[in-house]
Wavefront OBJ file of the C-alpha trace (Angstrom):
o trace
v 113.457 82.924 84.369
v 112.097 82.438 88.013
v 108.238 81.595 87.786
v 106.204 84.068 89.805
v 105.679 82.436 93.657
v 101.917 81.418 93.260
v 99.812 81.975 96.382
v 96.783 80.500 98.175
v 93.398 82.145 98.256
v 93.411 85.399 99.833
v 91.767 87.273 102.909
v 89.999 90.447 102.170
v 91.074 94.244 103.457
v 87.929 94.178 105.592
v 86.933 95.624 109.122
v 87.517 92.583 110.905
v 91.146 92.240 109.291
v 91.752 95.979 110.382
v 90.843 95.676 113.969
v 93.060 92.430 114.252
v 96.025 94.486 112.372
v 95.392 97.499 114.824
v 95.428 94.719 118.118
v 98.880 93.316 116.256
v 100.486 96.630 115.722
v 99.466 97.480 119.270
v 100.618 94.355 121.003
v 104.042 93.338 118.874
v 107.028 94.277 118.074
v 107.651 94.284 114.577
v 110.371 94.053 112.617
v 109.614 96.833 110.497
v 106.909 99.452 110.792
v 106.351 101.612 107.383
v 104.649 104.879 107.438
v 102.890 105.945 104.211
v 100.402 103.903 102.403
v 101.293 105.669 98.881
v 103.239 103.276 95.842
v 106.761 102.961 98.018
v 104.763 102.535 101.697
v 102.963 99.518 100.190
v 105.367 98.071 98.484
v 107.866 98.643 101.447
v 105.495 96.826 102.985
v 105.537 93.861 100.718
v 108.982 93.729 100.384
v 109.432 93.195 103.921
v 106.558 90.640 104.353
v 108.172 88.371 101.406
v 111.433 88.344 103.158
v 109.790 86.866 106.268
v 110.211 89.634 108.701
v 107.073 90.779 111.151
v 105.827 93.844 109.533
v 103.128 96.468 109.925
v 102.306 99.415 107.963
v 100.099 102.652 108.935
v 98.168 105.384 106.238
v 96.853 108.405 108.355
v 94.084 108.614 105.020
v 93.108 105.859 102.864
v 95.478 103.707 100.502
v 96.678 105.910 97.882
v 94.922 108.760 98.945
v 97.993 111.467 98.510
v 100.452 111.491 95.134
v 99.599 107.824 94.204
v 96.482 108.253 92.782
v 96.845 110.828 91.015
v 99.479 110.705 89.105
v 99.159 110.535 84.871
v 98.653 107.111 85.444
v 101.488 106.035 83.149
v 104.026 103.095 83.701
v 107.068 104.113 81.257
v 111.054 104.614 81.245
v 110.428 108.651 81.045
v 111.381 108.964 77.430
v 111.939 112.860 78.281
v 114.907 112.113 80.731
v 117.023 110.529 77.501
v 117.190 114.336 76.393
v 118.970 114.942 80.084
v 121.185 112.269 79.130
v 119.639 110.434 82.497
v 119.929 106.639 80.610
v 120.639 104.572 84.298
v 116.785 105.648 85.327
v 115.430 105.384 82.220
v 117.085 101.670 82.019
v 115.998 100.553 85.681
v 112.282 102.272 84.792
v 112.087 100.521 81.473
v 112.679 96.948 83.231
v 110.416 97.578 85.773
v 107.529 98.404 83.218
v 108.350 94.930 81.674
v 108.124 93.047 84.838
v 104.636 95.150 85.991
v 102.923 94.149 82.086
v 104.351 90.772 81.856
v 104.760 89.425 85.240
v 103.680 91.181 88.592
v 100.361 92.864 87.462
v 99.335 91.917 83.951
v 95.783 93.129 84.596
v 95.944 96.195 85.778
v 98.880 96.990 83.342
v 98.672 97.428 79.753
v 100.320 98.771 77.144
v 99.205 102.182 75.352
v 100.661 103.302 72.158
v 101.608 107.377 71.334
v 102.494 109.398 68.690
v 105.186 111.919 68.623
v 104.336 114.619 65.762
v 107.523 116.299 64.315
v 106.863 119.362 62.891
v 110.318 119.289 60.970
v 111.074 116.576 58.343
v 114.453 115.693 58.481
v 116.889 116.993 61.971
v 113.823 116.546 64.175
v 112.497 113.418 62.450
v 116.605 112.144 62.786
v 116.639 113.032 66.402
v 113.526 112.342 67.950
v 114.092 108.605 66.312
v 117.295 108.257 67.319
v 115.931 109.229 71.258
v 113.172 106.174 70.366
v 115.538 103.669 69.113
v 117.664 104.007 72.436
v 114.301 104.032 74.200
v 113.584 100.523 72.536
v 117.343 99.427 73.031
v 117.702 99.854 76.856
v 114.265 98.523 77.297
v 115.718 94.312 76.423
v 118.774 95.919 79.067
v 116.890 94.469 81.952
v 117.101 90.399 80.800
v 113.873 89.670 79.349
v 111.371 91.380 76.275
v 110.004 94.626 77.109
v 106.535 93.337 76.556
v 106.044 95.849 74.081
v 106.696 96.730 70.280
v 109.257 98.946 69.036
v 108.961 102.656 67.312
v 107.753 102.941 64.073
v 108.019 106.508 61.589
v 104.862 107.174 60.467
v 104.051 110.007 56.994
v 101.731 112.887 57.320
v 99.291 110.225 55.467
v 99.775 107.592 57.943
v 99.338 110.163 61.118
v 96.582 111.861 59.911
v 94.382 107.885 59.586
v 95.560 107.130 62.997
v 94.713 110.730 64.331
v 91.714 112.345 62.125
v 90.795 115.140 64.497
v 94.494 116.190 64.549
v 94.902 119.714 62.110
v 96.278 118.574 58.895
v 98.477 121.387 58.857
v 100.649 121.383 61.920
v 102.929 118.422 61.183
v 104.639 117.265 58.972
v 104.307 113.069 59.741
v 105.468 111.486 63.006
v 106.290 108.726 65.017
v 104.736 106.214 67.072
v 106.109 104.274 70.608
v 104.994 102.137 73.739
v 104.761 102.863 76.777
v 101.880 101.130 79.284
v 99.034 102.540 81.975
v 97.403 101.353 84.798
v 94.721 102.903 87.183
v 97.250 103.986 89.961
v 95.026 103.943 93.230
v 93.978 100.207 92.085
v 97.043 99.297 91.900
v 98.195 100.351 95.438
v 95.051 99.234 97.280
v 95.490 95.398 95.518
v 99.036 96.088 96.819
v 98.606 96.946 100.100
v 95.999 94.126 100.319
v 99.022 91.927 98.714
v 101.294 92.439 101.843
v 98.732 92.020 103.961
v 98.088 88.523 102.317
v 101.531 87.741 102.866
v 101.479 88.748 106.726
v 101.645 92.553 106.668
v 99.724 94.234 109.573
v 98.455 96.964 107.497
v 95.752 99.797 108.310
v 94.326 102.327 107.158
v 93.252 105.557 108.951
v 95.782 105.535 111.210
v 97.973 108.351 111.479
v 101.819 108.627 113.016
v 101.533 111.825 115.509
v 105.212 111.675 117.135
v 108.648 109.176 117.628
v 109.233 107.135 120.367
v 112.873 107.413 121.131
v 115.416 105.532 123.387
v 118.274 107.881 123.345
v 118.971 108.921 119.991
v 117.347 105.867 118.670
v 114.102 105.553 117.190
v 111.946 102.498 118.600
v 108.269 103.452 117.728
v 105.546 105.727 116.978
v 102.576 107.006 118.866
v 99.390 106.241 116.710
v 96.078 107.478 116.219
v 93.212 105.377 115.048
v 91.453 108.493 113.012
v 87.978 106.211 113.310
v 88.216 105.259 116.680
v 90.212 108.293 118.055
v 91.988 105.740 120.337
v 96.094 106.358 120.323
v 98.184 103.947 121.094
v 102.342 103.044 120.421
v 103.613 101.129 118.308
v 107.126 99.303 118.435
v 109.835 98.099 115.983
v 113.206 97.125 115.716
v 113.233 99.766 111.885
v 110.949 102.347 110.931
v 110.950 103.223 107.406
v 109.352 106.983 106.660
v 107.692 106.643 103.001
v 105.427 109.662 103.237
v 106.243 111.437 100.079
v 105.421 115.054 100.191
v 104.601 114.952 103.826
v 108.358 113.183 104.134
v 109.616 116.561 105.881
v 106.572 116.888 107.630
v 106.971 113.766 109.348
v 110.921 113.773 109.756
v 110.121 117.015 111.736
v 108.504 115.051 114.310
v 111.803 113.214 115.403
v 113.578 116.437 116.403
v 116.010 116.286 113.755
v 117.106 118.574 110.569
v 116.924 116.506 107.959
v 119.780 115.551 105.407
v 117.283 117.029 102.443
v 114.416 118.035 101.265
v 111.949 117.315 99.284
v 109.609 120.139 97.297
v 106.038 119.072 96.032
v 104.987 119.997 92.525
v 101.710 120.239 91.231
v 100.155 118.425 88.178
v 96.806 118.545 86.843
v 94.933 116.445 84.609
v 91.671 116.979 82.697
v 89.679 113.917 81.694
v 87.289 114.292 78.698
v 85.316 112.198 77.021
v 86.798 110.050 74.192
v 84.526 110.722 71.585
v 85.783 114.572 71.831
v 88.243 114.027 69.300
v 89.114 110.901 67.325
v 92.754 109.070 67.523
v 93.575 105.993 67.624
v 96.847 107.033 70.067
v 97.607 108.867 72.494
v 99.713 111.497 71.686
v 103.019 112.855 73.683
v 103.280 116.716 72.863
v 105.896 119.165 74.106
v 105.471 122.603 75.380
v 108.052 125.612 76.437
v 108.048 123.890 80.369
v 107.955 119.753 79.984
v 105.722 118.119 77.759
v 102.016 116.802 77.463
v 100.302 114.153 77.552
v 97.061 112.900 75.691
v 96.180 109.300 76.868
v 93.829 106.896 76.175
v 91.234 105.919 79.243
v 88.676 103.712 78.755
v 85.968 105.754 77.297
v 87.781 108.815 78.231
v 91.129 110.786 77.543
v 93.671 112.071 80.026
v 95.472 115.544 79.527
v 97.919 116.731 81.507
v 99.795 117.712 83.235
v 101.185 120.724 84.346
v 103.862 121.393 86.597
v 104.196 124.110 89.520
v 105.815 124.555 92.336
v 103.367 123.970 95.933
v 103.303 125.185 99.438
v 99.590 125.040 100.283
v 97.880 122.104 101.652
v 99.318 118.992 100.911
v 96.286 117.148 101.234
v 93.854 118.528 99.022
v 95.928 120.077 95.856
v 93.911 122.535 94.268
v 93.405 122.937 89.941
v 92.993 126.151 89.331
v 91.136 127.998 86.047
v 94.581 128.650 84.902
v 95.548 125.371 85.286
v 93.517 123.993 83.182
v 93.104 127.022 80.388
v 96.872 125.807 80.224
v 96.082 122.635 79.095
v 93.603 123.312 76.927
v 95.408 125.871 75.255
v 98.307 123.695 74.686
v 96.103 120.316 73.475
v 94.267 122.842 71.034
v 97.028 124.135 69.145
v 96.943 120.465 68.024
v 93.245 119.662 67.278
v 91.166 120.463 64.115
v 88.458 121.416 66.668
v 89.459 123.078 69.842
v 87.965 121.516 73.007
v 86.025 124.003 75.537
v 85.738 124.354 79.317
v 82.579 122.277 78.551
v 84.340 119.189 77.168
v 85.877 118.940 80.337
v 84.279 116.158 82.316
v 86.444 115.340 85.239
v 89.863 117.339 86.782
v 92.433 116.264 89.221
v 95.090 117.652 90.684
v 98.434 115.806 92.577
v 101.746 116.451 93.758
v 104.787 115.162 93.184
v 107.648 114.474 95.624
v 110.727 115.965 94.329
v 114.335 116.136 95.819
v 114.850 119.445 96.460
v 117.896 120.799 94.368
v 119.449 123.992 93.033
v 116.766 124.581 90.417
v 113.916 126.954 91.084
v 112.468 125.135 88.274
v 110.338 121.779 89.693
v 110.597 120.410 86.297
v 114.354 120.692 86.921
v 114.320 118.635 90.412
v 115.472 114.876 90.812
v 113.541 112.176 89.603
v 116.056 109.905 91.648
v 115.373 108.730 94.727
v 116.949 108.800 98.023
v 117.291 106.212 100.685
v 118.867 107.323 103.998
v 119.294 106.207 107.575
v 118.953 109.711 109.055
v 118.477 108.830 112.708
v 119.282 105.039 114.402
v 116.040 103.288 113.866
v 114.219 105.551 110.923
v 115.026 104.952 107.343
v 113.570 107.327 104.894
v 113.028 107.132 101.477
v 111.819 110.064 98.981
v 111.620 111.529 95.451
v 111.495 108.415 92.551
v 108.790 107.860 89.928
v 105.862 106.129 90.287
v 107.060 103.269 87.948
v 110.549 102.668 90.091
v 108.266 102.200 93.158
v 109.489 98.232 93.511
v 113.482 99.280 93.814
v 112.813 102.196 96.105
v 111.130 99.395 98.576
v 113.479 97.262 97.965
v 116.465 99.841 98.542
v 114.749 101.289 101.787
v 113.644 97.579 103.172
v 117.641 96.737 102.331
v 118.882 100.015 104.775
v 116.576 98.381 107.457
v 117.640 94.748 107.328
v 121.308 96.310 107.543
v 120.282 97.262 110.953
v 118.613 94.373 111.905
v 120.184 90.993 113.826
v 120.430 87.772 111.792
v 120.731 86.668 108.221
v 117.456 87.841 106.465
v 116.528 86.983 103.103
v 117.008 89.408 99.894
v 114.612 91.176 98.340
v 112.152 89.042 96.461
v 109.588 91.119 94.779
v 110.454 90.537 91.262
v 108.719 87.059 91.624
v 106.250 88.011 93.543
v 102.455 88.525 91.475
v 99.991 91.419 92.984
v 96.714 89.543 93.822
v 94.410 88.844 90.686
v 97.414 88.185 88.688
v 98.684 84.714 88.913
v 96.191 82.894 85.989
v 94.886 86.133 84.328
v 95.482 85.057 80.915
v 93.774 82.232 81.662
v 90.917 83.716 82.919
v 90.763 86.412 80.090
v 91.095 83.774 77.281
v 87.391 81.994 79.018
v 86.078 85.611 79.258
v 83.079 84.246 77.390
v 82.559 81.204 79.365
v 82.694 83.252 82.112
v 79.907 85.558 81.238
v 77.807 82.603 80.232
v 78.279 81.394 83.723
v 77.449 84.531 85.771
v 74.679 85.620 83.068
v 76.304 88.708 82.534
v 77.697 90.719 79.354
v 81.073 89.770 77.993
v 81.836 93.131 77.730
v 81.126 93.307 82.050
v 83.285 90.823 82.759
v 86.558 92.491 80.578
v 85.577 95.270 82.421
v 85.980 93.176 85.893
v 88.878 91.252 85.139
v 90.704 94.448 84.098
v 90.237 95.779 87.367
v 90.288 92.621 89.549
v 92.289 89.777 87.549
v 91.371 86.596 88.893
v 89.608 88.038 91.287
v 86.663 89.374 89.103
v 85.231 85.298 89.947
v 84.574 87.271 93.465
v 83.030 90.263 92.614
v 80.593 88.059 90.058
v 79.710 85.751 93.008
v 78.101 88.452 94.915
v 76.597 88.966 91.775
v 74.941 85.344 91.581
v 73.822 85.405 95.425
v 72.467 88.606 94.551
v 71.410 89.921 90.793
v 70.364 93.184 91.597
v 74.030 94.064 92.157
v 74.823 93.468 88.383
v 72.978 96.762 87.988
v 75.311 99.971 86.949
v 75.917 103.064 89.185
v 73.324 105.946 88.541
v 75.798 108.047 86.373
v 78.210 105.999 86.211
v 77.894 102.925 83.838
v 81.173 101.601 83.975
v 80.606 100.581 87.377
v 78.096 97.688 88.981
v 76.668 98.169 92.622
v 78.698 94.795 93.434
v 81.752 96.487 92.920
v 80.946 99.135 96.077
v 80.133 96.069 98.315
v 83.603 94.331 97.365
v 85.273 97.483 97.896
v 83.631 97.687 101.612
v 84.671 94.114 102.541
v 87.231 93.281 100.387
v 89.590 96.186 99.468
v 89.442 98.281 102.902
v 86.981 101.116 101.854
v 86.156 102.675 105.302
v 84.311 106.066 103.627
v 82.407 106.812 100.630
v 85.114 108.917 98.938
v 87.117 105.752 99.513
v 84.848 103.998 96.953
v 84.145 106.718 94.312
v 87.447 108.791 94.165
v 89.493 105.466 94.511
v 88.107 102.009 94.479
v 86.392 103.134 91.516
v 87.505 106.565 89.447
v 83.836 107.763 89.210
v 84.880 111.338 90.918
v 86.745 112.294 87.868
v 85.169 110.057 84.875
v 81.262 111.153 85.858
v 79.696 113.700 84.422
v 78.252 114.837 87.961
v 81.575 114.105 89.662
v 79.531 111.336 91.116
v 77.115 112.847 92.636
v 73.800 110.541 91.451
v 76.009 107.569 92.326
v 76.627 108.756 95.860
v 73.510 107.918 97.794
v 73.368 104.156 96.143
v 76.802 103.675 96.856
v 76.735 104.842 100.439
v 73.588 102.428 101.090
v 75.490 99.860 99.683
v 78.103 100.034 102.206
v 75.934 100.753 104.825
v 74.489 97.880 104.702
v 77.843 95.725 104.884
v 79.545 97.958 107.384
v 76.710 99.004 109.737
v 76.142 102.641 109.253
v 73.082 103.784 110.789
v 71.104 106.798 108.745
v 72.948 109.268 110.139
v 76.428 108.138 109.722
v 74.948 107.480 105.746
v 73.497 110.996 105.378
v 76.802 112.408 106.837
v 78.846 110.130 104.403
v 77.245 111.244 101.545
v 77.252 114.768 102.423
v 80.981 115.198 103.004
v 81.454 113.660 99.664
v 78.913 116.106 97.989
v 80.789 118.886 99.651
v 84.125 117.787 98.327
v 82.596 118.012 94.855
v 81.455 121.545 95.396
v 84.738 122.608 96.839
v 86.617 121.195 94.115
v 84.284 122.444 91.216
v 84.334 125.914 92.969
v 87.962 125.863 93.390
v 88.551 125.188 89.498
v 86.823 128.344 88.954
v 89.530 130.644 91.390
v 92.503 131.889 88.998
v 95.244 131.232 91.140
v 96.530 128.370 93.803
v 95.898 130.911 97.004
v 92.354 131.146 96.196
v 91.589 127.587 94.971
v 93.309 126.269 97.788
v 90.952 128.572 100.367
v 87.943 127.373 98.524
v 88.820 123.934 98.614
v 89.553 123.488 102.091
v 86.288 124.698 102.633
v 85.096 121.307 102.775
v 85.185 119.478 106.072
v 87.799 116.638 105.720
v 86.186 112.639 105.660
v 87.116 112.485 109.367
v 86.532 115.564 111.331
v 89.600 115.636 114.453
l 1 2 3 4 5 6 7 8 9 10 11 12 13 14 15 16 17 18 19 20 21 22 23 24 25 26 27 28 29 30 31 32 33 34 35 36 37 38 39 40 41 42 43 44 45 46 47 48 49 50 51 52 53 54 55 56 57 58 59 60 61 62 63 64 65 66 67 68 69 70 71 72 73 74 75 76 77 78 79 80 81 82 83 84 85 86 87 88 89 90 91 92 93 94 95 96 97 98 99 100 101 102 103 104 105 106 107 108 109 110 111 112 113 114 115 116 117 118 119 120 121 122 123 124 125 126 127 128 129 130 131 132 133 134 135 136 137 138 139 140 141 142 143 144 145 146 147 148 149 150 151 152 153 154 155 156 157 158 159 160 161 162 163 164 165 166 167 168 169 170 171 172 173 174 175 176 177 178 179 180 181 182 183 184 185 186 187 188 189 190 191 192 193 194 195 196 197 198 199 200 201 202 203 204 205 206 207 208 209 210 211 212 213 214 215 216 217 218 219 220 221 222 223 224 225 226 227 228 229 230 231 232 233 234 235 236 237 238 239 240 241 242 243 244 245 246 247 248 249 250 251 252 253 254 255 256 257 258 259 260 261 262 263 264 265 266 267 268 269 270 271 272 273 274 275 276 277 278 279 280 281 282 283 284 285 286 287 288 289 290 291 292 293 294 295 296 297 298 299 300 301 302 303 304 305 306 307 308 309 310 311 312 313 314 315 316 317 318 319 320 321 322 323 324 325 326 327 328 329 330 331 332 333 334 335 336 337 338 339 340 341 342 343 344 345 346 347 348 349 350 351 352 353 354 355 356 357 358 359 360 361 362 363 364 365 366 367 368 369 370 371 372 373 374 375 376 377 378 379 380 381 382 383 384 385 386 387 388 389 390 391 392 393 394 395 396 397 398 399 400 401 402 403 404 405 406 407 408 409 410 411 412 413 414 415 416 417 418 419 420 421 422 423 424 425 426 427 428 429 430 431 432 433 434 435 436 437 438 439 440 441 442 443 444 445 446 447 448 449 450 451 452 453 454 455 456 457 458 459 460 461 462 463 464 465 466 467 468 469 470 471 472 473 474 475 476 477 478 479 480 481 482 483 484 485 486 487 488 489 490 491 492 493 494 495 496 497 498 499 500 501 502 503 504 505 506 507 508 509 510 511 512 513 514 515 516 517 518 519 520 521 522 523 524 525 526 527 528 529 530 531 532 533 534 535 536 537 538 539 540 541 542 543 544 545 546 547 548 549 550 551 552 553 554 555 556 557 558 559 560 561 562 563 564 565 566 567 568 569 570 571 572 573 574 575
């Protein structure tokens, strides 16, 4: 087994870096420009970095601001896609989740354990462990352990000790498997920050408004810097389209049908608080569409999702009050006691990118993904899962290089460790000596390295230079001020939604939706990235808005009218 490449100490995401990427992308031409900072954008981007080529990659929003974070924030083989007899993803997605947990991102991916009630003793019992056993099976397929332990049958007894707030009387035992989690939008921003450490020009903000063409060949974009509102080109020898649901969107721009399509579904999610219900597992359910998930959060649980077809904005996905009676009406049929529209402390909605296929049915669409050159200089690459992200970057960075002069190196990713990851056991096991260090609660620093890996040693030396930042978020005490200053100059946070709806997940764990933690958090970064009142005021009003647009919204009873009420809001960057 290759040891993962270990790397020297990093440069942040920060506004200096930004302004120098912008000058690069402006002045050079790359090798490879990516479009799309979502999962398969920034790993494009680090795909193409580690093989040595000149690379830049644009996001017209913020890192992960679309599909990737907000997605049911699971890493797993898709245990659901056995049933459609689909056993070459579920392979390929079940060695990925072993190199994520055990190799490229150990703290920000860990396993989570579910239980699968059966209902009937024997034929369902028989079939849904049979489906497990293959599960556990093709997960040692991909050359090393699957960095997780097999199924296991549990009685009625056994569930109900694991599961106590489950109702006695709906099942008749079950069975328990692995599968992992990580925070999604965490993961892509340490990403993104990862190919810019190894040489990316990467930026935020910036958005792709048309093709430069030579012929019939693509050699550029026109870009706008959304902060600046200066536009400027950008050229390169490939450019790969990774937009995800805006992939036909953008394709539009060159003039040319493309060779498919690609249909967004909706999923929501509600996040309530843990002690709602007591279980030791998360719990895997199905229902007469797809099936459900009940997962473990911190001091929360994750519901979802559900799974509709969407033609509104892409932007902004709306949850509607049907969307989320749905949910609750489906985890309830499980639960001794039924949670309420009060339980409900934080929603979210996303879409996913699917292939477009003969189904009317989005659950029916392709999980597969497509790579295709579809005009001389533009590769594009849509549809996947979130877990498979690594082989569609390295499938769409492979149709580039085939166009490109010279011998270039393969694809190298599977030995190459996200930031924070390269001594994280290390650091965890001197978790204690760390906290006696920084003089701050063990339990604070698990919290840190879970989010930052090695890393966390950063985030704690702001603390030590300045104790006051070791103090928790108003209404949100997962979260320490110091965290909201790394996020400005370390992890390219540009806005306050930035920090609370992604650097942190305090938009959808907080009671408020974040609103107490707002003004503190948008001081904090004004003080590190020069905002004078006004800009502050307006920061923290645009994110106050976007709470009452989405709260409103989750009242409307169908997508039409949520998505009206939502985009009532002014976006974070007026035009």
């Amino acid at each position: 087994m290759v040891k993962p490449r270990s790397i020297a100490p990093t440069a942040p995401l920060s506004a200096e870096q930004r302004a120098a990427a912008i000058a690069a992308l402006r002045e050079t031409e790359l090798d490879v420009l990516v479009i799309g900072g979502g999962i398969v954008g920034t790993g494009s981007a680090l795909d193409a970095a580690t093989r040595g080529l000149s690379v830049g990659m644009v996001e017209a929003r913020d890192w992960a601001s679309g599909t990737s974070s907000r997605s049911s924030k699971l890493v797993h083989g898709g245990i659901r896609y056995l049933e459609q007899l689909d056993f070459r993803l579920v392979r390929e997605a079940l060695k990925e989740r072993g190199l994520l947990l055990q190799r490229l991102a150990p703290h920000l991916v860990r396993p989570v354990r579910f239980l699968y009630p059966v209902t009937k003793p024997v034929f369902e019992r028989l079939y849904i462990g049979a489906g497990m056993l293959l599960y556990d099976l093709l997960s040692y397929t991909g050359g090393r352990p699957p960095g997780v332990p097999h199924h296991r049958h549990l009685t009625r007894t056994q569930m109900l000790r694991a599961a106590p707030s489950l109702r006695g009387d709906a099942f008749r035992g079950g069975l328990t498997y692995y599968d992992a989690q990580v925070d999604d939008a965490r993961y892509v921003s340490t990403l993104a920050r990862t190919a810019s450490h190894y040489g990316a020009h990467v930026a935020s903000r910036v958005r792709v408004e048309d093709f430069i063409k030579v012929g019939e060949r693509v050699v550029g974009v026109m870009a706008h810097d959304r902060e600046t509102g200066e536009r400027f080109e950008i050229r390169a020898k490939q450019v790969v389209n990774a937009t995800g649901v805006w992939t036909d969107d953008t394709q539009a721009m060159v003039g040319e049908r493309g060779q498919f399509k690609v249909r967004a579904s909706k999923g929501v999610h509600l996040v309530v608080p843990r002690d709602r219900f007591q279980s030791k597992l998360g719990l895997l359910l199905r229902t007469e569409k797809s099936v459900l998930f009940v997962i473990p959060w911190g001091r929360h649980w994750l519901i979802g999702t559900t799974d509709t077809d969407w033609d509104l904005d892409k932007a902004h996905p709306a949850a509607t009050a049907a969307d989320i009676d749905y949910l609750l009406e489906h985890v309830n049929k499980v639960l001794a006691v039924p949670l309420t529209r009060d339980d409900v402390e934080g929603v979210y909605a996303g879409l996913r990118p699917l292939l477009a296929g003969e189904s009317d049915l989005t659950s029916k669409l392709s999980r597969e993904h497509i790579v295709a050159h579809t005009v001389p200089g533009l590769v594009v690459v849509a549809g996947g899962k979130w877990t498979t992200y690594r082989i569609m970057a390295k499938d769409a960075v492979d149709a580039a290089v085939d166009a490109l002069d010279g011998k270039i190196s393969a694809s190298i990713t599977e030995d190459v460790a996200l930031l924070g990851a390269e001594g994280y056991k290390a650091a965890w096991n001197k978790r204690s000596a760390l906290a006696r260090t920084y003089g701050v609660h063990k339990s604070r620093v698990e919290h840190l390295l879970n989010r930052y890996g090695v890393l966390a040693t950063e985030v704690l030396d702001l603390v030590r230079e300045k104790p006051a930042l070791a103090e928790a978020l108003p209404g949100a005490d997962d979260y320490i001020a110091a965290e909201v200053i790394y996020a400005a100059t370390a992890e390219g946070a540009l806005h306050l939604d930035d920090v609370l709806a992604r650097r942190t997940r305090i938009s959808i764990e907080a009671w408020d939706r974040g609103v107490s933690a707002a003004p503190v958090a948008a001081k904090l970064m004004a003080d590190v990235l020069g905002w004078d009142a006004a800009r502050t005021t307006t920061e923290v009003e645009r994110y106050l808005q976007r709470v009452d647009a989405e709260l409103a919204s989750q009242l409307e009873p169908d997508d039409e009218s949520a998505d009206r009420v939502r985009l009532a809001a002014p976006d974070i960057v007026s035009e």
